[in-house]
C-alpha positions, 0 to 999 in steps of 0.5 A: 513250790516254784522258788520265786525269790521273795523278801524273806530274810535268811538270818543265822550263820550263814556255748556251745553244743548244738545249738540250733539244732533240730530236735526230737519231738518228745519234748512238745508233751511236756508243754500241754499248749503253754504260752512262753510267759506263763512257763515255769522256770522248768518247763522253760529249761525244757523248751529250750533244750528244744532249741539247743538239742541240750539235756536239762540239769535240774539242781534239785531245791530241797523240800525241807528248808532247813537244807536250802540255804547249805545246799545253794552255798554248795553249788555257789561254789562250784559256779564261782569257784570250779575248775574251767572244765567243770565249768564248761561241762555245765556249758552243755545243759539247760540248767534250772533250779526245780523241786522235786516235786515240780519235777514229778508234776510234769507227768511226761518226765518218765523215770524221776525217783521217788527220792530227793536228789542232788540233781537230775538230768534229763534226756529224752524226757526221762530223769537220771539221778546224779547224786553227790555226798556233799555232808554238811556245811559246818559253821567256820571259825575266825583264825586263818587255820580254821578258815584255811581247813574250811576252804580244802573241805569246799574245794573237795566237795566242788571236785566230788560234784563235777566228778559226779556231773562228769559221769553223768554226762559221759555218754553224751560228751561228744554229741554235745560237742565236748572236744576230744582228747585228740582235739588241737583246739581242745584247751581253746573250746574248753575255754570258750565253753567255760566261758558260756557257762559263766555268762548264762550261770555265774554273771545271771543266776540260773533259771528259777533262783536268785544269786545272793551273798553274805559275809555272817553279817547279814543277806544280800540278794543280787537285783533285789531291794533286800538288805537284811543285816544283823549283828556284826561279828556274830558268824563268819563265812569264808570268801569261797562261800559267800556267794550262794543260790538263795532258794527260798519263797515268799511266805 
């Protein structure tokens, strides 16, 4: 299921490249004649790697629902709170928010495994897993110690991701304009490239999802009417947490 951003209430504890590029004509099998306004945000993510000569990062929504909310305030975390390269790495990708299934429905994508990943790449129309150990949000307490032990775990767990995302895109680096260690103006297009990340990633949301936030008092989904509060005082979520991609659907 696409995850078309709904009203549903989440209650509980809560650039570069080359663009303009030409492009190889793999990518035209995945469209099946489909106008611009009826593309899912997937097949979108795909034509516009057409444009850009990018590959396409999927942050893969999970199945199970119970999963959707941990994992979108995981990559909230990276998007808002990671370092300037592993922000400007993502600079590099068309990157979307998909299912697995929806991956797997585009019957041109080769090589998409039989199992759920983190996230997939995918170059030349086939499918990489990147897959990251993230373990499991665990509610957060309210003394300083607590939030302060939180927080280190959120921070290894953005190191660990943009490792992961770093490995995966290692062989393409320098084809997607990633500067060399020898570049003088490295530190200036790392820059500029973070920059880009941020504007298409952190200040709009990524394709097929919503930002929202919560504070444990409540959801707040960001260019939506919703509002949804509960009881104060109930849960608490650090600062580097609050702000996550809201993956779920209408009803």
């Amino acid at each position: 299921m696409t995850a078309r951003m709904g009203r549903r209430a989440l209650i509980g504890w809560t650039a570069a490249g080359l663009a303009g590029a030409a492009a190889p004509g793999w990518i035209a099998a995945a469209f099946s004649g489909a106008d611009s306004w009826t593309l899912s945000p997937l097949r979108a993510a795909l034509r516009a790697a057409r444009a850009t000569g990018k590959p396409v990062l999927v942050i893969v929504i999970p199945e199970d629902e119970a999963d959707r909310y941990q994992r979108g305030a995981v990559w909230g975390e990276l998007l808002n709170h990671g370092s300037e390269e592993g922000l400007a790495r993502l600079a590099l990708c068309e990157v979307v928010c998909a299912t697995h299934a929806e991956v797997r429905a585009v019957k041109a994508i080769a090589d998409v495994p039989s199992i759920e990943s983190f996230a997939l790449l995918i170059e030349d129309l086939r499918a990489r897993p990147v897959r990251v150990d993230v373990g499991r949000l665990q509610p957060a307490g309210f003394t300083p110690e607590e939030i302060a032990k939180y927080e280190a775990l959120a921070k290894a767990r953005i190191v660990r991701i943009e490792a992961a995302l770093a490995a995966a895109l290692a062989r393409n680096e320098a084809a997607l304009g990633w500067p060399s260690t020898e570049a003088g103006d490295r530190r200036a297009r790392i820059a500029a490239l973070a920059e880009d990340a941020r504007q298409r990633l952190q200040l709009a949301p990524p394709r097929g999802t919503r930002w929202a936030s919560s504070s444990g008092c409540g959801l707040t989904i960001e260019g939506e009417d919703c509002d949804a509060r509960v009881a104060c005082g109930m849960a608490c979520v650090p600062e580097i947490s609050r702000r996550f991609l809201y993956f779920f659907s209408e009803a």
